[in-house]
C-alpha positions as CSV (number, residue, x, y, z in Angstrom):
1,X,146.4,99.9,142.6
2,X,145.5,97.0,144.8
3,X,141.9,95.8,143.2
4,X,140.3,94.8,146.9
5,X,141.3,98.1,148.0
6,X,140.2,99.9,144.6
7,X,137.0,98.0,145.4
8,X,136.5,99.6,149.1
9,X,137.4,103.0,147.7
10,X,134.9,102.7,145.2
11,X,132.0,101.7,147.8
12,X,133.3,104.6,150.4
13,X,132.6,106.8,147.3
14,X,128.9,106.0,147.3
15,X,126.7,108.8,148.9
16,X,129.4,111.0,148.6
17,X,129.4,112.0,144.7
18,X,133.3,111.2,144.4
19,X,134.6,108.9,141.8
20,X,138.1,107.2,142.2
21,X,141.1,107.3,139.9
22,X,142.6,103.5,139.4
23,X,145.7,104.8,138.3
24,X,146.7,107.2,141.4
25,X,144.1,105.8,144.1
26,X,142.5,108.7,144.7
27,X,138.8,109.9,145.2
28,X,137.8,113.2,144.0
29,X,135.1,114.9,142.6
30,X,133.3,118.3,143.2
31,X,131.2,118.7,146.7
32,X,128.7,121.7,147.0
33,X,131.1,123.7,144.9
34,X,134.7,122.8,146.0
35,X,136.7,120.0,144.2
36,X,137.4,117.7,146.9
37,X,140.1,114.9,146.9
38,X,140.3,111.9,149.1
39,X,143.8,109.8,149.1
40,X,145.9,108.0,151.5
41,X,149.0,109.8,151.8
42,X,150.9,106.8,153.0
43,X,150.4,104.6,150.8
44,X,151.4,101.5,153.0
45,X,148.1,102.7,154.9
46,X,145.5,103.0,152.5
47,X,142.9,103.7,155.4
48,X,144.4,106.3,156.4
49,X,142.7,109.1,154.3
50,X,143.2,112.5,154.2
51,X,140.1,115.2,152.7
52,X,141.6,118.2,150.5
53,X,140.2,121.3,149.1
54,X,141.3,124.5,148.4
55,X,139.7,127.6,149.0
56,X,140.2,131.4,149.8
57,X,137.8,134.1,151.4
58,X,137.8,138.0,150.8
59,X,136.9,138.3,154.7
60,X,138.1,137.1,157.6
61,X,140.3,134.0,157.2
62,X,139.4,131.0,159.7
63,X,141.6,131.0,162.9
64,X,142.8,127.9,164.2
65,X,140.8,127.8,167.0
66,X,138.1,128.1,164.4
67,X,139.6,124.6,163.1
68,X,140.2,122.7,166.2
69,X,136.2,123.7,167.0
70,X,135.5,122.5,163.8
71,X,137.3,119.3,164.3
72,X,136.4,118.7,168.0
73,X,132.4,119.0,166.2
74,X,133.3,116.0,163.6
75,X,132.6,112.8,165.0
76,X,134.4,111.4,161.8
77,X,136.9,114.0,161.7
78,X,140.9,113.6,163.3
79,X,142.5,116.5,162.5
80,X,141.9,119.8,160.6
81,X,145.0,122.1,159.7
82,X,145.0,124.6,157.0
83,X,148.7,124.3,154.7
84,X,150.3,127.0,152.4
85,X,147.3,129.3,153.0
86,X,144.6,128.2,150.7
87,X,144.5,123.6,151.0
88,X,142.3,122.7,153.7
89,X,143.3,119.0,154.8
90,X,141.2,117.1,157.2
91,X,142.2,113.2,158.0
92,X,139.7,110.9,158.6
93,X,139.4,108.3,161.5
94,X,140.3,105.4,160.7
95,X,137.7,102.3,161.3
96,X,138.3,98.9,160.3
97,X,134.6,98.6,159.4
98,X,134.4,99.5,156.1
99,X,131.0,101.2,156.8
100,X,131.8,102.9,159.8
101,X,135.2,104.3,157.6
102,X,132.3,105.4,155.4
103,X,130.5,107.5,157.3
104,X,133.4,109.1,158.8
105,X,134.3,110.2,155.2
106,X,130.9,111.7,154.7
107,X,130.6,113.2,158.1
108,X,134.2,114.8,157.6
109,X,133.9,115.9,154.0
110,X,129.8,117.6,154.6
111,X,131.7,119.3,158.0
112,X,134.5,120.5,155.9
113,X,132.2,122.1,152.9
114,X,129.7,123.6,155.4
115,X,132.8,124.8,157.1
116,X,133.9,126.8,154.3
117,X,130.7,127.8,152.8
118,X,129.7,129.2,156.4
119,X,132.8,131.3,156.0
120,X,132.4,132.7,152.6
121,X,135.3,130.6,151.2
122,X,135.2,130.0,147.1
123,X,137.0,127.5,145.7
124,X,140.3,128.4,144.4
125,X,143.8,127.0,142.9
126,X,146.1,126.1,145.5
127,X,149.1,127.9,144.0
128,X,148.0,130.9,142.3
129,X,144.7,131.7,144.9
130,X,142.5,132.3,141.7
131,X,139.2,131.6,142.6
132,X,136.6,129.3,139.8
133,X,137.1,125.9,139.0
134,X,139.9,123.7,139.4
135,X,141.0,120.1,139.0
136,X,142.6,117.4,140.7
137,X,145.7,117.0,138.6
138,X,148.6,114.4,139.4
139,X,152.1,116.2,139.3
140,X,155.0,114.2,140.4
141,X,153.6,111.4,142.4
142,X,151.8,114.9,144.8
143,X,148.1,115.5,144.0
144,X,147.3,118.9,143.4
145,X,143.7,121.3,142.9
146,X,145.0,123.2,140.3
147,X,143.4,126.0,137.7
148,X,143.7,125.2,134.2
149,X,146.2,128.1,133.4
150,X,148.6,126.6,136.5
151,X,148.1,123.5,135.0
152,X,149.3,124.3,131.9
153,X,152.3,126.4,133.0
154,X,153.3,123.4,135.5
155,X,153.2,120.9,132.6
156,X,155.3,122.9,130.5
157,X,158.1,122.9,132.8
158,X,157.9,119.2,134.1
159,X,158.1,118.5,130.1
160,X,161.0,120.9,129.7
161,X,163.2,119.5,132.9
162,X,162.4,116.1,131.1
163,X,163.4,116.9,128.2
164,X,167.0,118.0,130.0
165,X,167.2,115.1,132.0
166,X,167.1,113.1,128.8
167,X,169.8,115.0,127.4
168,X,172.1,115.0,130.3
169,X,174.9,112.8,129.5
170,X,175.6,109.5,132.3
171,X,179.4,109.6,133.2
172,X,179.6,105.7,133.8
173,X,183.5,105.8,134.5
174,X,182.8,108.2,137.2
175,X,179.5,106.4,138.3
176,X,181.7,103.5,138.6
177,X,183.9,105.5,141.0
178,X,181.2,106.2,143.2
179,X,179.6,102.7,143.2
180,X,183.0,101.4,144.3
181,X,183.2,104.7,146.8
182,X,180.0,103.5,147.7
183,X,180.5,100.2,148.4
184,X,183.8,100.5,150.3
185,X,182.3,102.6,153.0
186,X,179.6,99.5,153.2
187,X,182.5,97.4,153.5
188,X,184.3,99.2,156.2
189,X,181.4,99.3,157.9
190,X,180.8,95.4,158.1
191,X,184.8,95.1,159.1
192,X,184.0,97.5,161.8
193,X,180.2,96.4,163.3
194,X,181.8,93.1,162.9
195,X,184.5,93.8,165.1
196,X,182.7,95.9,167.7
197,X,180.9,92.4,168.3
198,X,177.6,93.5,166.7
199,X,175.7,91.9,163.6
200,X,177.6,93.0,160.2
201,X,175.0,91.6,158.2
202,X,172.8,94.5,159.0
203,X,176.2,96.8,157.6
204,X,175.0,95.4,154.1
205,X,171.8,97.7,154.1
206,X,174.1,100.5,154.3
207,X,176.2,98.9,151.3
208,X,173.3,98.5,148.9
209,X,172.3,102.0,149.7
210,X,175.6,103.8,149.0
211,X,176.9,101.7,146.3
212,X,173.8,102.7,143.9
213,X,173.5,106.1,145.2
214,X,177.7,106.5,144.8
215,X,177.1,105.7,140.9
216,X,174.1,108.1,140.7
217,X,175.8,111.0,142.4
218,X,179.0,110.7,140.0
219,X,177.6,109.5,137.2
220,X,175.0,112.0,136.8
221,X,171.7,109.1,137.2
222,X,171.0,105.7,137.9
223,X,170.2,103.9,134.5
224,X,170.3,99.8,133.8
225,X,173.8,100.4,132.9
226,X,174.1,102.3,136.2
227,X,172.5,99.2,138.2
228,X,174.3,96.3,136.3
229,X,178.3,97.9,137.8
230,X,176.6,98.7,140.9
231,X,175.5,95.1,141.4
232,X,179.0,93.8,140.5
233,X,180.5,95.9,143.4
234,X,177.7,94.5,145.6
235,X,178.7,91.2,144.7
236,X,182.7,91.2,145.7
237,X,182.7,93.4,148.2
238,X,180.5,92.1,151.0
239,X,182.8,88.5,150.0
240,X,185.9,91.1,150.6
241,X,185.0,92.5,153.4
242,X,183.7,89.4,155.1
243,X,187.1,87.9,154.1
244,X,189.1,90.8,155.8
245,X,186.8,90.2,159.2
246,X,187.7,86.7,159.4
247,X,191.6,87.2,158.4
248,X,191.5,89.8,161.5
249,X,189.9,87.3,164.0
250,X,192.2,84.7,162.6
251,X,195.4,86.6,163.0
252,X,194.6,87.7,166.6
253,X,193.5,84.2,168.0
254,X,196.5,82.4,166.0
255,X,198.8,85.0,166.5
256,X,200.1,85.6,163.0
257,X,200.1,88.1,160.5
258,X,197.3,89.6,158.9
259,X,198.1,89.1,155.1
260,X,199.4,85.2,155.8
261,X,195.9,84.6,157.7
262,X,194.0,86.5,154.9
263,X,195.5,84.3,152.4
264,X,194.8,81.4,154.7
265,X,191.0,82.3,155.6
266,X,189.3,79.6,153.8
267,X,191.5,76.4,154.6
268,X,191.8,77.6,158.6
269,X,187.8,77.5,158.6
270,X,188.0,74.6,157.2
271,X,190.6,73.0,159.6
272,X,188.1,73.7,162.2
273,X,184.9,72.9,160.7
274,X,183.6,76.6,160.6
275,X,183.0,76.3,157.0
276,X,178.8,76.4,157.6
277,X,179.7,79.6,160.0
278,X,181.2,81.3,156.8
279,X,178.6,80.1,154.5
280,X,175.8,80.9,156.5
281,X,177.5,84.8,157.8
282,X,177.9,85.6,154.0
283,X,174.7,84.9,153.6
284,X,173.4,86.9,155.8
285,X,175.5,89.8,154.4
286,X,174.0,89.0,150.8
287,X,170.6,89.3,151.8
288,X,170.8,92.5,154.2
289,X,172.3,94.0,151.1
290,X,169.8,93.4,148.9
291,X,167.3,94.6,151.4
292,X,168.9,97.9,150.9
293,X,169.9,97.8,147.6
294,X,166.3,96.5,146.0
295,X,164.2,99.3,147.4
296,X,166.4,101.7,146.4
297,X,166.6,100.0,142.6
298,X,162.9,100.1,142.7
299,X,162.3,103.7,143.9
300,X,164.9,105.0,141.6
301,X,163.2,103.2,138.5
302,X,159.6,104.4,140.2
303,X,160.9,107.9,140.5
304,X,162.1,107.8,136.5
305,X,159.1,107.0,135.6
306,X,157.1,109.3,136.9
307,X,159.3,112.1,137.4
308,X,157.3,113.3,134.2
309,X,153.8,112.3,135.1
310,X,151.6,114.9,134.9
311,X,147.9,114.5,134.3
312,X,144.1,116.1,135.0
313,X,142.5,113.2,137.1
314,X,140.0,111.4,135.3
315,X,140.9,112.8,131.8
C-alpha cells in the first residue's frame, strides 16, 4: 500500500493497541476482548474507515434504536449498523487532521467495545456464531473475523475452486468470437452516438469493456493470450467503425453511394483539408477505449491473483 498513507495508519494505531497489515491496509488487533479491524473499504478513500467486530449475546440482542443512541453518543462515531447478525460496523468521521481522525478512531472503537461489553456480547466468528477467539483473516480481497475451524474449512475450498479454475480449459477460438462480438457492439455504437450528433469517442469505453469481457465469457477466462486478440480487435475496429461514420456523412452531403464514399473516405478528407479532423477524432476514439479497456485488463489480472488469497492477518 501507499507508504505515506501506511505511515498515518500506523500513527492512528498509537493509543489504540492495533497494529496495521502492509499487505491489505488494514488495522486490527484485539480491544478489551473483541478482535477489532479498522480498514477503508473504498480504497480510493483511505480516510474513510470503518470499525468491525463481531460478537453475539445469549440475552437480549441490541435494537437499533439501541445503535443509533449509541452512535448519536459518539462524537467520533458516523454510523453504527449491525450486518448478517453477529459484525458490528461503525464508520468513523472523517477529519483531514490526522490527529483529530485519531481521536475519532479511539472514541469510536472504546464506544463500540463498551457498547458490547455493557450488553453481555462475547466475541464470536462472524459465520459460524462460535463464541472464543478469532482472527482477522483476508479471503478474497473481503476481510473477515473468523474462528480457526472456519478458517480452515474456508481455505480448503478457495484452494479447491483454484485448483478447478486452473484446470478449466480457455476456448481461444470462441473467446475470439466474443472479443469480435464484443467489439462490434462497441463499434455500432460509435456509428450510432456519432450519428445522433453526440461524442463517439466516449462509445470506445463501451468497446474496451465488451471486447475483453466477450473473450472471457466465451472463452472460459481472460488470460495474456485472452488480452493479446482482444487488443487486436480494439485496434481495427474503432479505425472501422470510425471509417463507416465518415463514409455515411460523406455519402449524404455528396450524394453518392455509401460503398463508393467508403472506398473514397481518406482521399475526400483530404480534398478538403479534414485530414487533422480524422486524425485527431481517431484519436480520441483510441484513448476512450483504452480508458475502458485498461481498467478492466487490470482488475481482471488483480482479480486472478488474488482470487486465491487467503491468509490470517499478521501471520
Amino acid at each position: 500500500m501507499n507508504k505515506k498513507v501506511l505511515e498515518n495508519y500506523e500513527r492512528l494505531c498509537e493509543g489504540i493497541g492495533l497494529k496495521v497489515d502492509p499487505e491489505s491496509g488494514v488495522m486490527y488487533g484485539v480491544v478489551e476482548g473483541y478482535t477489532v479491524t479498522v480498514l477503508a473499504l473504498d480504497g480510493r478513500y483511505p480516510y474513510l474507515l470503518t470499525v468491525s467486530m463481531s460478537a453475539r449475546t445469549e440475552g437480549t440482542v441490541l435494537t437499533s434504536a439501541e445503535l443509533k443512541e449509541a452512535n448519536k453518543s459518539c462524537a467520533g462515531m458516523k454510523s453504527l449498523v449491525c450486518e448478517q447478525q453477529y459484525v458490528f460496523r461503525a464508520m468513523v468521521k472523517n477529519n483531514g487532521n490526522q490527529e483529530k481522525l485519531a481521536q475519532n478512531l479511539k472514541e469510536t472503537v472504546q464506544a463500540l467495545t463498551g457498547l458490547l461489553k455493557g450488553h453481555g456480547y462475547v466475541n464470536c466468528c462472524q459465520a459460524s456464531g462460535k463464541m472464543g477467539e478469532t482472527s482477522a483473516c483476508f479471503v478474497k480481497q473481503t476481510c473477515m473475523l473468523l474462528c480457526d475451524e472456519v478458517y480452515a474449512q474456508t481455505a480448503q475450498s478457495i484452494n479447491m475452486q483454484q485448483e478447478e479454475k486452473t484446470q478449466k480449459k480457455e476456448n481461444v477460438l470462441a473467446g475470439a468470437a466474443g472479443a469480435l462480438i464484443g467489439a462490434l457492439i462497441g463499434g455500432a455504437a460509435i456509428v450510432l452516438i456519432s450519428q445522433l450528433c453526440y461524442i463517439a469517442a466516449i462509445s470506445g469505453i463501451i468497446m474496451g469493456i465488451f471486447t475483453l469481457k466477450g473473450y472471457e465469457l466465451l472463452g472460459g477466462k481472460l488470460s495474456t493470450k485472452g488480452i493479446v486478440v482482444s487488443l487486436v480487435f480494439l485496434v481495427l475496429v474503432p479505425w472501422f467503425a470510425d471509417m463507416i461514420d465518415w463514409a455515411i456523412v460523406i455519402a449524404r452531403e455528396l450524394e453518392v453511394d455509401f460503398f463508393l464514399a467508403f472506398q473514397n473516405v481518406i482521399p475526400v478528407l483530404e480534398a478538403s483539408e479534414m485530414m487533422s479532423d480524422y486524425i485527431g477524432n481517431l484519436a480520441k476514439l483510441y484513448l476512450f477505449t483504452a480508458i475502458g479497456a485498461v481498467p478492466t485488463i487490470y482488475q481482471n489480472v488483480k482479480n486472478q491473483k488474488m482470487a486465491g488469497r487467503i491468509y490470517k492477518i499478521g501471520e
